[in-house]
TIDODREN-413283 format. One record per atom (N, C-alpha, C, CB): residue in three letters; x, y, z. Coordinates in steps of 0.1 Angstrom, whole numbers, plus 5000, padded with zeros to 4 digits. Glycine has a CB too. Example, Ala and Ser with C-alpha at 12.3 -4.5 7.8 and 13.67 -1.06 7.14 Angstrom:
Ala513249435078/Ala512349555078/Ala513249675078/Ala511349555090/Ser512849785071/Ser513749895071/Ser512950005079/Ser514149945057/
END
This chain:
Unk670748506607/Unk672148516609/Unk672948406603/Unk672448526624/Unk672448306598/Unk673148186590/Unk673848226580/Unk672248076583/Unk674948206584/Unk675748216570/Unk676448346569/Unk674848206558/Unk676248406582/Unk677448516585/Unk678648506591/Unk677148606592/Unk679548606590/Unk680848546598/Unk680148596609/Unk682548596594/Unk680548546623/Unk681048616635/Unk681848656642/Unk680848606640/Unk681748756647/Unk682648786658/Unk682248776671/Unk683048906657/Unk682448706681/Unk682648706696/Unk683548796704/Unk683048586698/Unk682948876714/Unk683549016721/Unk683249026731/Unk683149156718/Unk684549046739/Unk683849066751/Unk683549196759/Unk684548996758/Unk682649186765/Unk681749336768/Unk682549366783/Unk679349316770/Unk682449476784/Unk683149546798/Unk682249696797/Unk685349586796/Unk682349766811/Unk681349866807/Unk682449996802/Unk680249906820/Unk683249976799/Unk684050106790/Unk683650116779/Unk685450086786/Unk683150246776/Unk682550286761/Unk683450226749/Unk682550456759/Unk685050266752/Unk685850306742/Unk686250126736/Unk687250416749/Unk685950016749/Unk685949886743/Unk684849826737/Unk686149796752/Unk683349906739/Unk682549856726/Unk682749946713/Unk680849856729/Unk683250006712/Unk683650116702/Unk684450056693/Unk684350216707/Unk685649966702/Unk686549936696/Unk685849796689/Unk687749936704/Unk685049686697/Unk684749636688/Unk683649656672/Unk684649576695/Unk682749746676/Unk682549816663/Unk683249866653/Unk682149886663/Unk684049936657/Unk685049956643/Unk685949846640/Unk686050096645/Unk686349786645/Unk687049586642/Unk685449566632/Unk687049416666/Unk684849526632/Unk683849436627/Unk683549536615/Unk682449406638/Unk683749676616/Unk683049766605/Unk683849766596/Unk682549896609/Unk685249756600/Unk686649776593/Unk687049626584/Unk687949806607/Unk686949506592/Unk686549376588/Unk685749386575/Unk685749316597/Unk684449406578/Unk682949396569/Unk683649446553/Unk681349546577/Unk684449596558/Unk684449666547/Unk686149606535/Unk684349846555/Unk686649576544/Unk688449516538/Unk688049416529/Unk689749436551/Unk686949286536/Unk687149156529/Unk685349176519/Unk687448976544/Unk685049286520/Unk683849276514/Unk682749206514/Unk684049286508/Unk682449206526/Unk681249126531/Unk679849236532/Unk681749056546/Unk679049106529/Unk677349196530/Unk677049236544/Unk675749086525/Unk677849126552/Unk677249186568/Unk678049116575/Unk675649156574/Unk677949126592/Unk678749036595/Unk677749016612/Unk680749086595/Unk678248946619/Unk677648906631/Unk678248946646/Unk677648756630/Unk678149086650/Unk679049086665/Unk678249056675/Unk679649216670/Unk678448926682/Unk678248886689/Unk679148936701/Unk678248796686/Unk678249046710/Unk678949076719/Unk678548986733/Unk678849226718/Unk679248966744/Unk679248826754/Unk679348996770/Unk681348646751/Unk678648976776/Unk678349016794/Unk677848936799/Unk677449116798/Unk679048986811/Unk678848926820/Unk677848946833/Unk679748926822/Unk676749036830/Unk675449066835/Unk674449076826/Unk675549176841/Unk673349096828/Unk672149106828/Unk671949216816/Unk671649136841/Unk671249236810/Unk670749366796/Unk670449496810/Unk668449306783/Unk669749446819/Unk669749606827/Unk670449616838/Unk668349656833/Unk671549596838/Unk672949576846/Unk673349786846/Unk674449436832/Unk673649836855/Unk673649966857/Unk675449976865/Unk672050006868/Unk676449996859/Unk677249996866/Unk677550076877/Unk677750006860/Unk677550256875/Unk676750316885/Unk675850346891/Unk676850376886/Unk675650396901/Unk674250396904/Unk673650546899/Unk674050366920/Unk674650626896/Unk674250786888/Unk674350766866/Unk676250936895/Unk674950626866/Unk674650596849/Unk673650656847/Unk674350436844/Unk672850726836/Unk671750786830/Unk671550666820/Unk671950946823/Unk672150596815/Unk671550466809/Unk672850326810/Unk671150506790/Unk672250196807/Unk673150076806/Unk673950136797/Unk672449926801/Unk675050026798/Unk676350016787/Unk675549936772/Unk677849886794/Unk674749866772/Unk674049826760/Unk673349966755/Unk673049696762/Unk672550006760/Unk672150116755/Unk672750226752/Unk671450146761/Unk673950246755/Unk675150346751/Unk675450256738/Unk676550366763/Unk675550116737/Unk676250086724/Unk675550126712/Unk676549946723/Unk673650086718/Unk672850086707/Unk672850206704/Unk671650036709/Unk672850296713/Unk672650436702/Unk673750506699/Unk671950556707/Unk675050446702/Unk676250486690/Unk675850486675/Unk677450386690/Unk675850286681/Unk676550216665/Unk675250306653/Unk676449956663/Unk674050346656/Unk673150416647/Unk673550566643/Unk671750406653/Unk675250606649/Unk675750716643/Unk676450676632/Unk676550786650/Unk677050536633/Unk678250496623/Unk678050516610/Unk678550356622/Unk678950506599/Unk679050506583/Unk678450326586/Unk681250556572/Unk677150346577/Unk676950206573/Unk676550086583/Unk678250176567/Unk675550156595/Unk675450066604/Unk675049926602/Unk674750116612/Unk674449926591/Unk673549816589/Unk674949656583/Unk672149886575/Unk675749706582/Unk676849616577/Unk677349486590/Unk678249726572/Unk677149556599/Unk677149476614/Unk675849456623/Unk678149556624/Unk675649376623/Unk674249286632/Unk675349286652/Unk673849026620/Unk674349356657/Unk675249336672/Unk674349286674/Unk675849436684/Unk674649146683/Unk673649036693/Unk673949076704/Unk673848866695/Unk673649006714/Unk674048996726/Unk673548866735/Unk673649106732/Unk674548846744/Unk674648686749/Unk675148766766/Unk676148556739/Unk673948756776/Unk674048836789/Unk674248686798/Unk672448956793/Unk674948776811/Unk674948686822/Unk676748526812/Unk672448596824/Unk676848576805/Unk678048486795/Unk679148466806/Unk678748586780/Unk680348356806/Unk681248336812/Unk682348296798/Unk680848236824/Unk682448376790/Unk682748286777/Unk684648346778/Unk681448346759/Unk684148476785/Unk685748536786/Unk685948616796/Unk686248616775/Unk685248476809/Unk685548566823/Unk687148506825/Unk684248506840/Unk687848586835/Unk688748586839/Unk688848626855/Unk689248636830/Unk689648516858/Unk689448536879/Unk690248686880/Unk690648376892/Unk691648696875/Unk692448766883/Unk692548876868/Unk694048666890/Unk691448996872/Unk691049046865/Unk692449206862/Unk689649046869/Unk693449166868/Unk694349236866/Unk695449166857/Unk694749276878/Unk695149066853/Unk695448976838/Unk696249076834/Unk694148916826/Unk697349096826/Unk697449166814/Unk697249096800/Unk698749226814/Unk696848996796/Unk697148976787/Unk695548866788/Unk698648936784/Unk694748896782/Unk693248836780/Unk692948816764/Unk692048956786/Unk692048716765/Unk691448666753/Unk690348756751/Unk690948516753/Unk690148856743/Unk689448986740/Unk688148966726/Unk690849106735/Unk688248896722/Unk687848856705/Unk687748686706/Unk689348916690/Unk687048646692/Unk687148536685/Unk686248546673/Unk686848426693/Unk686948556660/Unk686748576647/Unk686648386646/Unk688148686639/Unk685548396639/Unk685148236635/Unk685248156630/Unk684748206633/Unk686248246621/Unk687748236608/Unk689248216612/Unk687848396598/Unk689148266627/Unk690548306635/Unk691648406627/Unk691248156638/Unk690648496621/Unk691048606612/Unk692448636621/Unk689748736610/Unk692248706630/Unk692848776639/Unk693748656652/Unk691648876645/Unk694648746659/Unk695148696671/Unk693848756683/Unk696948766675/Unk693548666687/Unk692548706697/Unk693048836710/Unk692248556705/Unk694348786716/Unk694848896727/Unk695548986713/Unk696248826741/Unk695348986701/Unk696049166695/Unk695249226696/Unk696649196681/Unk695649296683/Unk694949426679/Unk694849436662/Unk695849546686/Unk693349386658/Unk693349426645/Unk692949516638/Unk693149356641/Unk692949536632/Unk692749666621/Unk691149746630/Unk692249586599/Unk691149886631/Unk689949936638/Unk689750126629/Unk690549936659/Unk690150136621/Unk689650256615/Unk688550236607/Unk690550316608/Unk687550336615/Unk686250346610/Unk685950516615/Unk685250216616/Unk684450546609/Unk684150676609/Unk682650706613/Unk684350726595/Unk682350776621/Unk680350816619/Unk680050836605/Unk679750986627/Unk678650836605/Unk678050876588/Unk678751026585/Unk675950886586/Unk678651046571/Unk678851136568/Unk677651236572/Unk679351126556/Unk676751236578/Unk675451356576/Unk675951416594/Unk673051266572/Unk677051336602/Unk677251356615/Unk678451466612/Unk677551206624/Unk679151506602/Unk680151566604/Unk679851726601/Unk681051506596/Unk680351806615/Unk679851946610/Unk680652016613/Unk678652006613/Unk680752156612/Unk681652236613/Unk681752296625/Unk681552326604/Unk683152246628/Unk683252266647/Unk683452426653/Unk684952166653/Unk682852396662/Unk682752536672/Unk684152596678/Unk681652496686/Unk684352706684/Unk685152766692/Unk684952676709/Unk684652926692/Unk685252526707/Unk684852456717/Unk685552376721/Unk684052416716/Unk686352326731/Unk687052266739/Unk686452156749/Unk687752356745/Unk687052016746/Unk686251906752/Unk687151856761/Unk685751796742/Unk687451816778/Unk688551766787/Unk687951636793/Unk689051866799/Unk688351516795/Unk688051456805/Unk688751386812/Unk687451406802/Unk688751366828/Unk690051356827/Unk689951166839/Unk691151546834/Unk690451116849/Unk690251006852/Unk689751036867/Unk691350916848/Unk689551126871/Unk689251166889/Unk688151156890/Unk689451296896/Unk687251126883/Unk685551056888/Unk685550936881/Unk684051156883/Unk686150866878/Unk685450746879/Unk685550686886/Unk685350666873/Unk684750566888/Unk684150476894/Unk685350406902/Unk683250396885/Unk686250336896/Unk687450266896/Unk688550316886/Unk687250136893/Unk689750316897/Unk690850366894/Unk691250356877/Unk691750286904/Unk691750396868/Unk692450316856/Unk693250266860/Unk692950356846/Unk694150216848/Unk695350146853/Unk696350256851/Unk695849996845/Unk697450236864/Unk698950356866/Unk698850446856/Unk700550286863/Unk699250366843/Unk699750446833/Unk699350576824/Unk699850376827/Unk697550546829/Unk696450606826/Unk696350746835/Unk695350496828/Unk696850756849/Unk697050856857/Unk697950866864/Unk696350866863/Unk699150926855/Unk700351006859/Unk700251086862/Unk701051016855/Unk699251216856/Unk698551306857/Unk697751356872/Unk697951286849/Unk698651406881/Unk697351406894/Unk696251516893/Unk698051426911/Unk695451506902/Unk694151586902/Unk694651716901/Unk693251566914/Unk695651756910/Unk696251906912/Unk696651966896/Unk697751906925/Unk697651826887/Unk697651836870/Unk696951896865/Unk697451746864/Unk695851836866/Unk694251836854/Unk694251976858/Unk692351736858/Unk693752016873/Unk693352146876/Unk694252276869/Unk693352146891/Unk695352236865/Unk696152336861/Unk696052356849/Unk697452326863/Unk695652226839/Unk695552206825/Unk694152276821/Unk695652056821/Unk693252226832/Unk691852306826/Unk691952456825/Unk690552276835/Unk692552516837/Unk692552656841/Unk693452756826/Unk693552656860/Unk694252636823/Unk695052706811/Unk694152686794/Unk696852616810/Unk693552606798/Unk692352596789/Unk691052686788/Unk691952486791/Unk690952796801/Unk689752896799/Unk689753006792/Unk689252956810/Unk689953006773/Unk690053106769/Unk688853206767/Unk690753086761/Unk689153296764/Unk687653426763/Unk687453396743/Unk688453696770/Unk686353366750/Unk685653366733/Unk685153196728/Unk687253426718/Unk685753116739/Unk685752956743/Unk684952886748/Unk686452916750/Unk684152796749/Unk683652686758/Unk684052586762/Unk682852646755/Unk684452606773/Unk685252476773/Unk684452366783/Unk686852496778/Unk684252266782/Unk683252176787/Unk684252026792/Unk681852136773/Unk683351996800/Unk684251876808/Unk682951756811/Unk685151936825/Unk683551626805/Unk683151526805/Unk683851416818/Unk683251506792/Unk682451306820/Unk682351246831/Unk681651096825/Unk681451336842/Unk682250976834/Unk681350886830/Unk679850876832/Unk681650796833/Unk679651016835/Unk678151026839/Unk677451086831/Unk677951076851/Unk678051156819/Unk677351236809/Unk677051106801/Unk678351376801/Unk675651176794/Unk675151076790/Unk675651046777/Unk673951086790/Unk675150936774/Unk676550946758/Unk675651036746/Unk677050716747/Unk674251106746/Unk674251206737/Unk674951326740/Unk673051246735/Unk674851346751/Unk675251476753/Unk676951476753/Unk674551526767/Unk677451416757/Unk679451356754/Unk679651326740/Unk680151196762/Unk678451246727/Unk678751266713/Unk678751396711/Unk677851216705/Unk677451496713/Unk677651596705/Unk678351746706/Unk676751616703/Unk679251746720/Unk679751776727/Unk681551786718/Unk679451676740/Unk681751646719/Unk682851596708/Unk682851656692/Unk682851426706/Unk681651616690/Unk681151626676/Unk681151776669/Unk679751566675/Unk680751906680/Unk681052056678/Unk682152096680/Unk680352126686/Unk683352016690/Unk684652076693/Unk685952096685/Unk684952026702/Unk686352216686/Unk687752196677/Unk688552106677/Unk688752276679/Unk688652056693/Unk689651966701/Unk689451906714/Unk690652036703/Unk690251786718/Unk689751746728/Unk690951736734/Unk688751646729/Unk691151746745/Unk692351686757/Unk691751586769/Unk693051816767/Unk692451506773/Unk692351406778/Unk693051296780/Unk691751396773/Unk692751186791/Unk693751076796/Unk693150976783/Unk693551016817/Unk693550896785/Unk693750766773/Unk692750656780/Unk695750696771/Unk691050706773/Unk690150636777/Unk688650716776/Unk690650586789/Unk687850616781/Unk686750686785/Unk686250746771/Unk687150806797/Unk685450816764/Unk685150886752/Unk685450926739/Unk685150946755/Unk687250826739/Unk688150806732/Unk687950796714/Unk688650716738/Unk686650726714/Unk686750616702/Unk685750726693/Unk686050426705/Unk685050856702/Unk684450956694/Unk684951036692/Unk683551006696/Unk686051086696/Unk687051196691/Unk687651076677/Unk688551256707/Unk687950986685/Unk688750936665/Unk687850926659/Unk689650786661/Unk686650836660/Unk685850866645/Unk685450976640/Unk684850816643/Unk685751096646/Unk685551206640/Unk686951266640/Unk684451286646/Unk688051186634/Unk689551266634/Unk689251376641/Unk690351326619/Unk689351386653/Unk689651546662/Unk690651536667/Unk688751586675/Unk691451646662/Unk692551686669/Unk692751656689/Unk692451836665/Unk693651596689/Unk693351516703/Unk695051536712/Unk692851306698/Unk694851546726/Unk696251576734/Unk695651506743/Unk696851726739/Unk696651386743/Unk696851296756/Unk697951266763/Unk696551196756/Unk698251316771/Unk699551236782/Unk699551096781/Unk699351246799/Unk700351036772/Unk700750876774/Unk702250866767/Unk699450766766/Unk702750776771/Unk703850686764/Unk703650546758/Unk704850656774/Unk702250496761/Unk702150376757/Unk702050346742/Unk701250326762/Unk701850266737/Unk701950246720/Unk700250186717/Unk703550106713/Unk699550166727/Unk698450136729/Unk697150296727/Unk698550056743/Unk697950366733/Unk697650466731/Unk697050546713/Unk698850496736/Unk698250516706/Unk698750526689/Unk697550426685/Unk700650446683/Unk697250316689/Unk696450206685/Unk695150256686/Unk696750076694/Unk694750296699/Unk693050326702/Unk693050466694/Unk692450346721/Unk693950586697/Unk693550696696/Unk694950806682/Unk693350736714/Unk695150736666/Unk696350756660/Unk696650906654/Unk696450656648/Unk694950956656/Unk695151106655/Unk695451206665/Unk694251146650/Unk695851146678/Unk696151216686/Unk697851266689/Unk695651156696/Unk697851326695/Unk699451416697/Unk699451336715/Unk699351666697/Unk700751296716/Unk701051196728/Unk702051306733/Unk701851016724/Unk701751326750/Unk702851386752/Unk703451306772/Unk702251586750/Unk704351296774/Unk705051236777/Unk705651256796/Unk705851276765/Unk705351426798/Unk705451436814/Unk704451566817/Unk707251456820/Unk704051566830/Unk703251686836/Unk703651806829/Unk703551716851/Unk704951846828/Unk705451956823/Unk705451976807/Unk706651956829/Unk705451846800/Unk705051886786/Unk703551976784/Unk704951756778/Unk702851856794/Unk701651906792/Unk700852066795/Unk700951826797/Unk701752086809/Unk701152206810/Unk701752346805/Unk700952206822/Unk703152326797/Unk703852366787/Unk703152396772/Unk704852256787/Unk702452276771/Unk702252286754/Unk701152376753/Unk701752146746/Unk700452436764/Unk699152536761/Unk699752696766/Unk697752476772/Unk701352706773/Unk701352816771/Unk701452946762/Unk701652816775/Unk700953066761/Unk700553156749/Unk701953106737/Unk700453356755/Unk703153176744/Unk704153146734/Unk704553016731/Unk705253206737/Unk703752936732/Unk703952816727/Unk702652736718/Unk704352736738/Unk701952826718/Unk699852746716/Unk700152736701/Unk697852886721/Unk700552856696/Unk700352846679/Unk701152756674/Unk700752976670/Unk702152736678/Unk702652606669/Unk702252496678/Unk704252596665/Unk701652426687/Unk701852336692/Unk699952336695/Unk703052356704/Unk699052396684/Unk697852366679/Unk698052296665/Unk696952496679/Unk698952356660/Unk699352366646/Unk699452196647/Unk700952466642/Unk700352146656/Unk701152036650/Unk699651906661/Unk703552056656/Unk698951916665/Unk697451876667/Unk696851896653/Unk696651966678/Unk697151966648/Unk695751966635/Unk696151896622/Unk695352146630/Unk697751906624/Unk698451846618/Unk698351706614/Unk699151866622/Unk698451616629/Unk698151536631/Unk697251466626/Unk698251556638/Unk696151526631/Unk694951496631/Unk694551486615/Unk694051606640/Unk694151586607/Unk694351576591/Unk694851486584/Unk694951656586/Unk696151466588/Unk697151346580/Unk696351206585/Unk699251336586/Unk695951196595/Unk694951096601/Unk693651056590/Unk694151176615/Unk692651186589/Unk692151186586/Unk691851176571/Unk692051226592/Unk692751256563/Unk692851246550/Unk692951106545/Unk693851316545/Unk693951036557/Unk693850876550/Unk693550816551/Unk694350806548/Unk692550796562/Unk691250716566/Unk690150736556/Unk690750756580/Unk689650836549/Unk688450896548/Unk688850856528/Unk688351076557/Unk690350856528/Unk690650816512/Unk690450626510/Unk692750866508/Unk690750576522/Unk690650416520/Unk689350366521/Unk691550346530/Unk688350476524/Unk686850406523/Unk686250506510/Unk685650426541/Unk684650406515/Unk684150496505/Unk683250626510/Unk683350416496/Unk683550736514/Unk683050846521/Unk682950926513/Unk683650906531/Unk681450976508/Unk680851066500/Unk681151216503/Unk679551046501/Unk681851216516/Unk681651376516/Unk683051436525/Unk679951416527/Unk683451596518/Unk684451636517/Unk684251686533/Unk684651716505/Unk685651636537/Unk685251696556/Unk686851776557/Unk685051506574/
END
């Protein structure tokens, strides 16, 4: 590892924050044209640290068998540094945390830098008559507010308008294992969903995506998605006289996403 840059990360057990630091590092690797680079990711437990007690595997082991979907895994080396205090924080309702350290101080540590990246090309296939939801009422711990404006009685109305005949529609949990929630994503036309949790596989595979948020953090983690704004948009935007255009302007989305992500690398294959 001499003579690589690194990156220092800090690990949490949210999928969509080791995600994000892979595509940082992959996006990095690939801008300043480097042979490889060094993520050093930092936990604050143990390698067999089990957040729930129904997890089907650790949060390392969810990372490791992502990043071997990515375009070009081998361009990033992930370490790991367990049991770390390197970016603990007491009052873990902080808003504003030291998240990163580029070794170069490339980046502002509390921003947000550059994160578009893609799975390999041999992962992209032609999506099914299939609908992906997940929404924030089983996990473990609350999200934050902004994340569930949406109450349980919401979701229930959104899924129910989501059972079409000819459809599958499938619902994810932090308890599905992360093969079975990749490929899940990876067959579906579309996904809906709160802003989190499974996030960072619907974008690397531009999928057309509907989330209830106002935040601009939102645009940041997830830019091919369609943002919508109150209960009533949402459960609005799926009725019949309204679905065709308001799939339309999801796919829309999503494409313009995708076409220009997929033009700024080097991606062999026409998706």
């Amino acid at each position: 590892m001499e003579g690589l840059h690194k990156i220092k990360w800090r690990g949490t057990y949210g999928v969509g924050d080791f995600m994000q630091a892979l595509n940082v590092c992959h996006r990095y690797c690939y801008d300043y044209n480097l042979g490889q680079v060094n993520l050093e990711m930092h936990w604050e437990h143990d390698e067999d640290y089990i957040y729930h007690p129904k997890d089907p595997e650790t949060i390392v082991e969810r990372m490791t068998w992502i990043h071997e979907k990515y375009k070009e895994p081998e361009r990033v080396l992930v370490t790991h540094v367990f049991n770390s205090m390197e970016f603990h924080y007491d009052d873990v309702d902080q808003k504003v945390k030291r998240r990163f350290e580029f070794d170069n101080d490339r980046y502002d540590p509390t921003g947000a830098p550059p994160n578009d990246w893609v799975f390999a090309e041999r992962e992209w296939i032609k999506p099914e008559k299939r609908i992906v939801i997940w929404t924030p009422h089983y996990n473990k711990e609350q999200p934050r507010r902004w994340k569930r404006w949406l109450t349980e009685d919401d979701w229930s109305d959104i899924i129910e308008l989501l059972r079409w005949d000819g459809w599958v529609l499938t619902e994810l949990t932090y308890r599905t294992p992360i093969r079975a929630a990749y490929e899940q994503i990876q067959r579906c036309k579309f996904v809906v969903s709160y802003d989190g949790m499974w996030h960072y596989i619907a974008r690397n595979f531009c999928k057309p995506h509907l989330i209830p948020s106002k935040e601009g953090i939102t645009t940041y983690n997830t830019p091919q998605a369609y943002k919508l704004k109150s209960p009533e948009d949402m459960k609005e935007f799926f009725l019949p006289e309204n679905l065709d255009a308001n799939l339309k302007k999801m796919n829309d989305k999503a494409k313009l996403f995708k076409d220009d992500l997929i033009g700024s690398i080097n991606f062999q294959r026409k998706v």
